[in-house]
C-alpha positions as CSV (number, residue, x, y, z in Angstrom):
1,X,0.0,0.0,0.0
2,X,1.7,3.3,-0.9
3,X,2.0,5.3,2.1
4,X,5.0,7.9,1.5
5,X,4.5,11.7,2.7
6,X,6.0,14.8,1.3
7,X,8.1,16.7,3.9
8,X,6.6,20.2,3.0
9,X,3.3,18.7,3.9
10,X,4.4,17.1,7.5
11,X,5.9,20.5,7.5
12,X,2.8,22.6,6.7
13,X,0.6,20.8,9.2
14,X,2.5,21.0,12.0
15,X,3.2,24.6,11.8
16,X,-0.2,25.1,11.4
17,X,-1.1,23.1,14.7
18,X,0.8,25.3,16.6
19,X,-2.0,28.5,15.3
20,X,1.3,29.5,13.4
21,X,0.1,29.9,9.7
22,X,-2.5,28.4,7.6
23,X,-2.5,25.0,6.1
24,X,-1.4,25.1,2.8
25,X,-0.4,21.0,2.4
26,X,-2.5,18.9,0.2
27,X,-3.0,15.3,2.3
28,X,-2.6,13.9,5.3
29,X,1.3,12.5,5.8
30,X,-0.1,9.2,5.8
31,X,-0.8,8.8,2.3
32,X,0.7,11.7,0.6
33,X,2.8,11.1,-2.8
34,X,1.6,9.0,-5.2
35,X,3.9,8.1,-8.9
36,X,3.6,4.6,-9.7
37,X,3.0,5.9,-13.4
38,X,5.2,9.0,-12.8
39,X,2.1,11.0,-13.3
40,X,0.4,13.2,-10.3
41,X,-2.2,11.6,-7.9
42,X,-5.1,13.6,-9.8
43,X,-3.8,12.1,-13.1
44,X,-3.9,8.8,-11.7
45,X,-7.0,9.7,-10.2
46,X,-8.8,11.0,-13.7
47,X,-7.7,8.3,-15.1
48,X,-9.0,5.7,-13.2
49,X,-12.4,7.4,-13.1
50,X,-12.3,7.4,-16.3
51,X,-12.1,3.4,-16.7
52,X,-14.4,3.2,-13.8
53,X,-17.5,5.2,-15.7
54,X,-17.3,2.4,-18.3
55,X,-16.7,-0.3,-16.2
56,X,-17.8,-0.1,-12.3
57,X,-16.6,-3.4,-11.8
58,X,-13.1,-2.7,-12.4
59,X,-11.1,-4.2,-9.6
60,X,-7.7,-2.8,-10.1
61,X,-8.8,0.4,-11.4
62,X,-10.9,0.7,-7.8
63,X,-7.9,-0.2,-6.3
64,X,-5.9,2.7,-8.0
65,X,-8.5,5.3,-7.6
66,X,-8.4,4.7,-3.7
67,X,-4.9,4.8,-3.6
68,X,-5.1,7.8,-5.2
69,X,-7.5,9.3,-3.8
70,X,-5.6,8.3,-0.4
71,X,-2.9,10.3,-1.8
72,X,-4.6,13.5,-2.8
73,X,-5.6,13.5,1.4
74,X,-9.5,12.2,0.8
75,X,-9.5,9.3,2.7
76,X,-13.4,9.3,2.5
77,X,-13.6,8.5,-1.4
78,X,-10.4,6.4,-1.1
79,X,-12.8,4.3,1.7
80,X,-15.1,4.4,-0.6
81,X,-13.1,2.9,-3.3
82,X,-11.9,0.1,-1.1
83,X,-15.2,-0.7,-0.5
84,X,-16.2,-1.0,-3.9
85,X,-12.8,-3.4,-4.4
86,X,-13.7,-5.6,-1.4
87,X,-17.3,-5.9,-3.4
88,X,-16.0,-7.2,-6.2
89,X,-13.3,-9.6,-4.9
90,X,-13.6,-10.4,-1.1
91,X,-11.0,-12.4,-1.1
92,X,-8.4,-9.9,-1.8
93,X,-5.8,-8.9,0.9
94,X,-5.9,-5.3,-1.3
95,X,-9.4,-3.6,-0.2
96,X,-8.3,-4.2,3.3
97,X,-4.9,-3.0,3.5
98,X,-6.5,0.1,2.1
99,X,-8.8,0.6,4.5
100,X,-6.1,0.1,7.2
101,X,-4.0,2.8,5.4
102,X,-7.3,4.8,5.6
103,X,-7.7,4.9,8.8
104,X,-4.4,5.2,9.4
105,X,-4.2,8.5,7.7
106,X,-7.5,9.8,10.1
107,X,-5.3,9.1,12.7
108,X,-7.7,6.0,13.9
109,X,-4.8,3.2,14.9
110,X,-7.0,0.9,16.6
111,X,-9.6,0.7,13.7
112,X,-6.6,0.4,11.2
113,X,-5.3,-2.9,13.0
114,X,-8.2,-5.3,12.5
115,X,-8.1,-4.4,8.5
116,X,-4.2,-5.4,8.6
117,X,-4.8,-8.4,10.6
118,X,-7.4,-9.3,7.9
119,X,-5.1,-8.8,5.0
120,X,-2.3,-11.0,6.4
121,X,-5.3,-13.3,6.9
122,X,-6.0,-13.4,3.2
123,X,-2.4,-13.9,2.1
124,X,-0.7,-10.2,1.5
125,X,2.7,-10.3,3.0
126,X,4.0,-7.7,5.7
127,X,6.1,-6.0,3.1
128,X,2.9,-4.5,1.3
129,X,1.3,-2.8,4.5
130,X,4.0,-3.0,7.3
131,X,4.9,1.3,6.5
132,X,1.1,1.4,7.3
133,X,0.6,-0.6,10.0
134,X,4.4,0.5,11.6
135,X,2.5,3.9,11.6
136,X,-0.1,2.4,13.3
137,X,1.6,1.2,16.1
138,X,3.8,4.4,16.5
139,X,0.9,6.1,16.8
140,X,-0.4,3.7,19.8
141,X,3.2,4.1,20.9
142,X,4.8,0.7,20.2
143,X,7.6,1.8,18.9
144,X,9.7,-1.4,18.7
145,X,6.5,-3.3,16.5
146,X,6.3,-0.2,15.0
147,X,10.3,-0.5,13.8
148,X,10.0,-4.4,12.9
149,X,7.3,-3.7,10.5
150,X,8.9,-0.5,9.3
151,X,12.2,-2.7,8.2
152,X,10.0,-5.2,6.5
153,X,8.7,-2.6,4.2
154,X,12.0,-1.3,3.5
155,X,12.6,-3.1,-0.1
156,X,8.9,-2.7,-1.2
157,X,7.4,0.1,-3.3
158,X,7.3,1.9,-0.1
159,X,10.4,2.0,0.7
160,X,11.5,5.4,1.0
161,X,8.8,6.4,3.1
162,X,9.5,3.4,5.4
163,X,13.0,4.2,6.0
164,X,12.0,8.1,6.6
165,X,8.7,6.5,9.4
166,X,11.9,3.7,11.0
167,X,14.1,7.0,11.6
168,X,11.2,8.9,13.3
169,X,10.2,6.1,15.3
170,X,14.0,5.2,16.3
171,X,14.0,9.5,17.2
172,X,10.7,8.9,19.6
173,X,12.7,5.7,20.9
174,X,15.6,7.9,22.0
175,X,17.6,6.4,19.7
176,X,19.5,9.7,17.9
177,X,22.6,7.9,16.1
178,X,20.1,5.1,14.7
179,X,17.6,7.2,13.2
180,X,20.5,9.6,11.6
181,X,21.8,6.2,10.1
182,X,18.9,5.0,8.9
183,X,18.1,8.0,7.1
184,X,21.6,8.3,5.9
185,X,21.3,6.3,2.3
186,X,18.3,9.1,1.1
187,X,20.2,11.8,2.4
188,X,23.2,10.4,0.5
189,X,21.2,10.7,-2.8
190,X,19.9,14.7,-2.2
191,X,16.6,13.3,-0.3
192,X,14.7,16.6,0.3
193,X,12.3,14.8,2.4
194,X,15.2,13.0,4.2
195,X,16.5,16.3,5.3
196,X,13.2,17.6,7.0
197,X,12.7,14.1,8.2
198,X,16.5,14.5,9.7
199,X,15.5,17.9,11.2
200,X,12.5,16.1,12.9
201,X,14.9,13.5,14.4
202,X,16.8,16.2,15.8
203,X,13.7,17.9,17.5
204,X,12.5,14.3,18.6
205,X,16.0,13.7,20.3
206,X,16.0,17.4,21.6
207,X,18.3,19.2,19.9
208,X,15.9,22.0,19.0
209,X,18.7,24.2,18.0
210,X,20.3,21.9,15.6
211,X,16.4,20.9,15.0
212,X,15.3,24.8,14.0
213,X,18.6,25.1,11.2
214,X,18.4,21.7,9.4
215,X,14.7,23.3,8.8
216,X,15.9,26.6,7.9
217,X,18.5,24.9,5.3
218,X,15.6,22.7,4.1
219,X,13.0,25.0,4.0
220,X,14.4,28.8,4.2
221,X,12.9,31.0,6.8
222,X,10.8,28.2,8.5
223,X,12.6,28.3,11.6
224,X,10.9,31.3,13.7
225,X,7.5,29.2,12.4
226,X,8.4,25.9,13.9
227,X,10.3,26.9,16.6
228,X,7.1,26.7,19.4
229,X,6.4,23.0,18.1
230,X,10.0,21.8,18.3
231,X,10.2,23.3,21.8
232,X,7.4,21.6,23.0
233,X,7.9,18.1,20.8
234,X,10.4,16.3,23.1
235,X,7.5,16.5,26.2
236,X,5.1,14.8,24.4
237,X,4.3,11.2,25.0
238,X,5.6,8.9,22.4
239,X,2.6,8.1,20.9
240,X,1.9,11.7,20.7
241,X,4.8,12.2,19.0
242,X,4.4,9.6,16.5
243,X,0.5,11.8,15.7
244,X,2.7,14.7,15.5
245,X,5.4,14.4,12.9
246,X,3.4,11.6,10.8
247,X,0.3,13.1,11.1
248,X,0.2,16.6,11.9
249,X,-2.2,16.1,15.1
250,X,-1.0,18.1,17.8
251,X,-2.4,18.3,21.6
252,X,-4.2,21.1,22.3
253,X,-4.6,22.0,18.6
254,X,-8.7,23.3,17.7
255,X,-10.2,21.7,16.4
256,X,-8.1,18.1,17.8
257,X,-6.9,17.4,14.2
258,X,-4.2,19.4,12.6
259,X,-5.4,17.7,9.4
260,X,-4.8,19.0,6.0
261,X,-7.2,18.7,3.6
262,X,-6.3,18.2,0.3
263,X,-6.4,22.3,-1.2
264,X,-6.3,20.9,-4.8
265,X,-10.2,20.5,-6.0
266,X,-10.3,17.3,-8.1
267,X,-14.2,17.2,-8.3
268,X,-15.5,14.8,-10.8
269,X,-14.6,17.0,-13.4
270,X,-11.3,14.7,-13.0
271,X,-13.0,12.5,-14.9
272,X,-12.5,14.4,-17.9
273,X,-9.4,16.6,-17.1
274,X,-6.8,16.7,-13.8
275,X,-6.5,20.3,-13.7
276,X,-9.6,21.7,-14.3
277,X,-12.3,22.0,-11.8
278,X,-16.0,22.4,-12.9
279,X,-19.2,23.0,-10.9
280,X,-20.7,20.2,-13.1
281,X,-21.2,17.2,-11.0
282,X,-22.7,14.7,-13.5
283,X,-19.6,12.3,-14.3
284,X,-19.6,8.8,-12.5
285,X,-17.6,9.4,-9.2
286,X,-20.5,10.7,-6.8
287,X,-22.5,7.4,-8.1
288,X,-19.7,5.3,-7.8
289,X,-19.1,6.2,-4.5
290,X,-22.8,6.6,-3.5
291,X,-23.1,3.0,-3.5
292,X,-20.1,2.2,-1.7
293,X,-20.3,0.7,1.7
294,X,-17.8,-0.4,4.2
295,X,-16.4,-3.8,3.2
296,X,-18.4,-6.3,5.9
297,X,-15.3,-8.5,6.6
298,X,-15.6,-10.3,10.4
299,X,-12.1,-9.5,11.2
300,X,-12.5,-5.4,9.8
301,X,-15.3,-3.0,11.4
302,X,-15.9,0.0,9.4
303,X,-13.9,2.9,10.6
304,X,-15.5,5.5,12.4
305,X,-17.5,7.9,10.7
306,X,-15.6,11.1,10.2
307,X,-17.0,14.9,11.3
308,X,-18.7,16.7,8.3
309,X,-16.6,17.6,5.5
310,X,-17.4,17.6,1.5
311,X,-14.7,18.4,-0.7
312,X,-15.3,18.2,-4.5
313,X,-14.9,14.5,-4.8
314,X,-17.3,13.0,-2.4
315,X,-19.2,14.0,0.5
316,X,-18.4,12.9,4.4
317,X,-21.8,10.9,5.4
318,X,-21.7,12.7,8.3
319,X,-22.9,11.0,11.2
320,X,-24.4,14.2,12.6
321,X,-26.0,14.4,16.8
322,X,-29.7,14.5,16.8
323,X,-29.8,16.7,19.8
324,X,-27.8,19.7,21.0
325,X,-24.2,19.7,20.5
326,X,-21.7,19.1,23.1
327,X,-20.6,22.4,24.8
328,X,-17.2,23.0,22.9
329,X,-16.2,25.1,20.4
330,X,-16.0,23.9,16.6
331,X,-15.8,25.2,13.4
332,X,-19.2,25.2,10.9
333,X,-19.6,27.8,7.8
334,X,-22.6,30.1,7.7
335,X,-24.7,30.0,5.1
336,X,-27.7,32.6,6.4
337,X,-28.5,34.6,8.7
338,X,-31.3,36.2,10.3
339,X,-34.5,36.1,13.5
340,X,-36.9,33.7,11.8
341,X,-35.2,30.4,12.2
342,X,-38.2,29.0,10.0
343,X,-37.2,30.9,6.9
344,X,-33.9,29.6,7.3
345,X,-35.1,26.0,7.1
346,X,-36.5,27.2,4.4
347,X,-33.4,29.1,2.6
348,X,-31.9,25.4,3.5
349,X,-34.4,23.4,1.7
350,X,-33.9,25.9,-1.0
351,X,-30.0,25.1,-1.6
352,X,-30.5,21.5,-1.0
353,X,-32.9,21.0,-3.4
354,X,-31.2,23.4,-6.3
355,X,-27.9,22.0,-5.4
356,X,-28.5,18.3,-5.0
357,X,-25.0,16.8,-5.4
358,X,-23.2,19.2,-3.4
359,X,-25.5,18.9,-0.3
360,X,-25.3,15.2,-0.5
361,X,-25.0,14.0,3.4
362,X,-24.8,17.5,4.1
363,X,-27.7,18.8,7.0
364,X,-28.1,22.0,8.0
365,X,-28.0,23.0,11.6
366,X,-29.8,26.3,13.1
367,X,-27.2,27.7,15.5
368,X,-29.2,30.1,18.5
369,X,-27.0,33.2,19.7
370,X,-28.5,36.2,21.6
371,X,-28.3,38.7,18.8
372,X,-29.0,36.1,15.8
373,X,-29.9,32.5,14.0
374,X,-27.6,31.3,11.7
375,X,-27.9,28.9,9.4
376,X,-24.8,26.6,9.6
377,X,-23.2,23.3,8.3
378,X,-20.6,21.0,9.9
379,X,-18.8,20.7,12.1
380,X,-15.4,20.9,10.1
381,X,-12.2,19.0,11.6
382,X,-10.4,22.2,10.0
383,X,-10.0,25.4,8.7
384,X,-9.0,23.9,5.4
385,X,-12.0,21.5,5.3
386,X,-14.0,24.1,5.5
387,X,-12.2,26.4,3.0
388,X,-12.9,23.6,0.7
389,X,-16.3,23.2,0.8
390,X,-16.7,26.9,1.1
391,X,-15.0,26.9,-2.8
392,X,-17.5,24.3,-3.7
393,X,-20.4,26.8,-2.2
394,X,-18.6,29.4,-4.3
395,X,-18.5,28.0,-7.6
396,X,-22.1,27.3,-7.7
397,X,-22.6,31.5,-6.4
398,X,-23.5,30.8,-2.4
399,X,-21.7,32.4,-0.2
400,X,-20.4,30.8,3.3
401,X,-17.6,32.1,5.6
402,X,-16.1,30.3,8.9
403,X,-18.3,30.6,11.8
404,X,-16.9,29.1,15.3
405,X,-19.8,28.6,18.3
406,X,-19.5,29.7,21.9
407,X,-20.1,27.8,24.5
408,X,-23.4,29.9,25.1
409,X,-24.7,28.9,21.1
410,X,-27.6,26.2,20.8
411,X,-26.8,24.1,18.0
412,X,-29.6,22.4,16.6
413,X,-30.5,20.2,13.5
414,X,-33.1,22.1,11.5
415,X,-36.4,20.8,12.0
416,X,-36.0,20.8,15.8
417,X,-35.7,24.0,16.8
């Protein structure tokens, strides 16, 4: 399963888990570069669409498109994909090693076990998931199960990225000289990854100094922007760091993920073209992935539901309370405004049913404050969730902007206020 990360994005998402700057990387660490075909993740992805609107059934074009779509940071239509796979041959190790590396990248190590354990159980050897599962286990701090199946993976297709995950785990360890070494062949060859992954040893080991100028030679003036994180990166638990440098997810972050969603749009429009993005939503992937389910293996519940978010793509079945939402600050975009909460289940009703695909498994919420009803969406795990969607409202001419509740706000699905 292809599980390599670009350093710029482990980069991007930390800094922006410290409130630094805003996210600007395009998927999660877990599941990040993608160049089988030396061609982009969105070329792979169009492409694979493309085979899939003529033939559904396709099993190694589902495979592709999830592993793409893994890639480009939406782990919700690479699930999706998966799903589709394990429907068509359930007795592939394939489907479920990609929905461990799913959950995986949403940070979700326990959920991502049983899918591995599955796999091996259908014949895929260690090689072909062990960077995914090694993450796994650093991320439930088991660092030494984490290592073993890190060096297993180390003369597969994910390689690389292995050797990079074994040095940051050997760093969490304690274990400075042996994470330096084991980065040492991709540095030899001009790595850029490498390097940041080297400067992340240093912080892990804490040598924040020596930390805060490999970054700055890697990626010039990043050092003021890092420097907080690094500081506080050797008091972490080991587990927390693992969530940290792999994944962006930083303690005390707001919302709890420091995920980055992927910024490039690759709506079904990708279908036809990797670099366009159109506000037409009629080509095959919203179908395909409408009828996706999670595979129903006995060894592999489905993964938790994630918090609202719809990028171009496919939309988050949100799994949204039916009563009033816990007392904690998130992040929702506004759609309306106004003191008739009635008219805005009406404005609602009114986008929903002119925008069908775009409000798929998207409710609306009313959200009570003392000056003001708003009409709101989400929650978001991010900012750049809900930038994303916000584009999508955009292209289509509504307008929505970031709204974050107060503790005094009464949240509320429409239809029950």
């Amino acid at each position: 399963m292809r599980g390599s990360f670009t350093g710029s994005l482990r980069f991007c998402v930390l800094i922006a888990a410290c409130g630094l700057v805003p996210v600007v990387a395009t998927a999660p660490a877990a599941a990040a570069s993608y160049s089988p075909y030396a061609e982009s993740a969105a070329a792979a992805l169009a492409r694979y669409v493309r085979t899939l609107a003529g033939h559904p059934k396709d099993f190694s074009a589902l495979i592709g498109a999830g592993r793409a779509a893994l890639a480009l940071g939406d782990t919700h239509a690479a699930a999706g994909f998966f799903a589709r796979a394990d429907e068509v041959d359930p007795r592939s190790p394939l489907p479920q090693a990609g929905m461990g590396a799913v959950s995986v990248a949403n940070g979700e190590p326990n959920a991502a076990l049983p899918y591995f354990a599955r796999a091996q159980q259908l014949g895929a050897p260690i090689a072909t998931y062990g960077c995914d599962r090694g993450l796994a286990y650093d991320l439930l701090g088991q660092q030494p199960q984490a290592q073993a199946d890190y060096r297993a993976a180390l003369g597969s297709p994910d390689g690389d990225e292995a050797r990079r995950r074994l040095a940051l785990s050997l760093a969490i360890s304690g274990n400075k000289t042996a994470a330096l070494q084991a980065l040492q062949p991709l540095l030899n060859r001009g790595d850029a990854e490498a390097r940041r992954a080297q400067a992340f040893v240093l912080a892990l080991t804490g040598d924040s100094k020596a930390a805060m100028v490999a970054f700055d030679a890697a990626m010039p003036g990043s050092w003021s922007k890092i420097s907080p994180f690094l500081q506080r990166l050797p008091a972490l638990a080991s587990a927390q760091k693992a969530a940290a440098v792999n994944l962006g997810i930083f303690p005390d972050s707001a919302p709890a993920y420091a995920y980055a969603a992927p910024t490039t749009n690759y709506g079904p429009a990708a279908a036809l073209s990797s670099t366009t993005v159109s506000s037409d939503r009629l080509t095959g992937i919203d179908e395909i992935l409408r009828a996706s389910k999670p595979p129903a293996a006995s060894a592999a519940p489905a993964p938790p539901t994630q918090m609202a978010y719809a990028p171009a793509v496919a939309k988050r079945a949100a799994a949204q309370p039916q009563a009033a939402a816990p007392k904690r600050h998130r992040l929702w975009l506004q759609l309306a405004s106004g003191q008739n909460a009635d008219a805005l289940s009406g404005e609602f009703r009114r986008m929903k049913s002119k925008y069908e695909r775009l409000f798929d498994g998207i409710d609306g919420y009313v959200a009570r404050s003392d000056d003001r009803a708003r009409l709101v969406i989400g929650p978001f795990r991010g900012k750049s969730d809900a930038e994303i969607f916000a584009d999508d409202l955009h292209t289509v001419g509504l307008d929505a902007f970031s709204w974050t509740n107060s503790d005094s706000d009464r949240i509320v699905p429409l239809g029950t206020e």
